[in-house]
N, C-alpha and C positions, 0 to 999 in steps of 0.2 A: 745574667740571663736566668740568675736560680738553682743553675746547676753545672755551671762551671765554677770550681772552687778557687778561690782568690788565690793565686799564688805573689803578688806583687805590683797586680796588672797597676796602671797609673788612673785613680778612681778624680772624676770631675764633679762640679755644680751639678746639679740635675740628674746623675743617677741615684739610682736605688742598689743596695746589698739586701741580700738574702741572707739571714743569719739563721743558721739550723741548730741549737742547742741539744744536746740528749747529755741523760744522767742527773738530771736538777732533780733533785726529792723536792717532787711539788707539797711536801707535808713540812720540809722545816720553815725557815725563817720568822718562826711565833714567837710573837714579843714584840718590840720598834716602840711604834709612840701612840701606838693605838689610835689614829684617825690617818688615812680616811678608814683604813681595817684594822676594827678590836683587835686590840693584843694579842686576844685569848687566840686569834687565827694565823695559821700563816702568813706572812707577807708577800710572797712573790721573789720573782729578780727583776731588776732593773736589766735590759737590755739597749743599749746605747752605743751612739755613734758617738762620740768627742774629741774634743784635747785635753790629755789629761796627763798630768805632773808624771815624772817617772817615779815616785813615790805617792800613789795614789788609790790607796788601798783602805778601808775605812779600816779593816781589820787592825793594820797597823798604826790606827787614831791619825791617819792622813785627815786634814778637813775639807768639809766641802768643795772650797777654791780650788783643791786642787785638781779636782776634775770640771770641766765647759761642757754641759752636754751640748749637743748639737740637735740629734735625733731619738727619742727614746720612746720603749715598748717596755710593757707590764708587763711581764709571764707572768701568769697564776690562774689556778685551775681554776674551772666555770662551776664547782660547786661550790668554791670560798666566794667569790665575788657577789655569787646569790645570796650569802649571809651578810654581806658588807650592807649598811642602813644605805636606804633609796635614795637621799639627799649625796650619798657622794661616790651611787653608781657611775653616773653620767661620765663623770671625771679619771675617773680608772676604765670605762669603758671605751673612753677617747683614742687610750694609750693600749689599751690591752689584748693581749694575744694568749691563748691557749694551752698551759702546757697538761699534757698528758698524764695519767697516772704512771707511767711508765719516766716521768721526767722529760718528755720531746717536745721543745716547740719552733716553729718555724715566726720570724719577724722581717720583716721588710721595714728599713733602715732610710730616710731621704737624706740623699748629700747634700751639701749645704755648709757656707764656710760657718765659721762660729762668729758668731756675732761678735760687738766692740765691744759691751756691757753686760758685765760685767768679763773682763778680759782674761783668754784662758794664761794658765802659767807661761812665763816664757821661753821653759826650756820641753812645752807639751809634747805630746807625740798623738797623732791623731788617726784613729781605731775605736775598733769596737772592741765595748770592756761589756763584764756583766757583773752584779753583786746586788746582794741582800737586800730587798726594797723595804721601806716605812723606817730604815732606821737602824734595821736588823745588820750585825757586822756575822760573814760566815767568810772564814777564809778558805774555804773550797771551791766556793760558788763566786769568787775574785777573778776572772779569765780576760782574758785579751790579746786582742790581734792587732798588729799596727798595719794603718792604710796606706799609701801610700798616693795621698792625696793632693789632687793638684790646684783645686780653685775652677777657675771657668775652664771650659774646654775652650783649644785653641783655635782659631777660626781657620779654617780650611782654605788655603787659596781656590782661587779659582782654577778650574783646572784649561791648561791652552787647550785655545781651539784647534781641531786638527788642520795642519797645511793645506790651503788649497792652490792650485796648479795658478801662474800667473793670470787674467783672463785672457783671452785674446780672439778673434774673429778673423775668418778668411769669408773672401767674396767669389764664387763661378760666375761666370757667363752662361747664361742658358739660350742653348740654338733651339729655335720652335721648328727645326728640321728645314730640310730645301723647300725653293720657294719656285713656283716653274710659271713662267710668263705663258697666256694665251696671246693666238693673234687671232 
């Protein structure tokens, strides 16, 4: 709901998480691979729903496999993205959310199992991680929460109908009152 914080609840297909980050220095992560954002700029973080290896840290030259994303959001501030060239706005803009001079940003997360292809590790754990976007490795900006995730939601029986009383019918006789003979 955005504002009950996850403590383990059982998360399905078709919800959404609210992931509220604070303390990201929207200034570091400069450097990566330089497209779709010059080097010379910031990167962002990656904010992501996944399965991901329990070693899966780029920081620690984990590789890619070893994180599946699932669902993911660009943090990075709205005055680096206006420096990013126009040709690969659209594409960071797809994905991208807000974060604050302050380091705050709020992402909304679609559940959703992880697809078969490329397949997550098979000892994943599946949660939201964050870390250094374009490339960039920062082992502080590494975080994660494991979900506790279920797949489709389970189909609700139908609920019984309340009891009702067996039917049944009684018949009166109705007297249209005394009857008095003229003579």
């Amino acid at each position: 709901d955005g504002t009950t914080p996850y403590a383990g609840q059982a998360v399905h297909d078709g919800d959404s998480l609210v992931v509220r980050g604070s303390g990201f220095d929207p200034a570091s992560n400069v450097g990566g691979r330089g497209a779709p954002i010059p080097a010379t700029l910031p990167q962002g973080s990656y904010v992501v729903l996944g399965a991901f290896a329990p070693a899966w840290q780029p920081s620690t030259g984990a590789p890619s496999a070893a994180r599946k994303v699932v669902s993911q959001k660009w943090a990075l501030a709205e005055s680096v993205l206006e420096q990013v060239p126009a040709n690969f706005q659209s594409a960071i803009r797809a994905q991208w959310v807000d974060i604050s001079d302050d380091g705050d940003f709020t992402a909304t997360l679609a559940v959703t199992a992880p697809t078969a292809s490329p397949a997550a590790p098979s000892d994943a754990v599946f949660g939201v991680y964050t870390y250094g976007a374009g490339g960039v490795t920062n082992a502080s900006q590494e975080l994660s929460v494991a979900v506790n995730y279920r797949g489709e939601r389970p189909v609700e029986p139908e609920p019984e109908p309340e009891p009702v009383a067996d039917p049944a019918i009684t018949a009166h006789p109705r007297s249209r009152g005394s009857s008095s003979t003229r003579t």
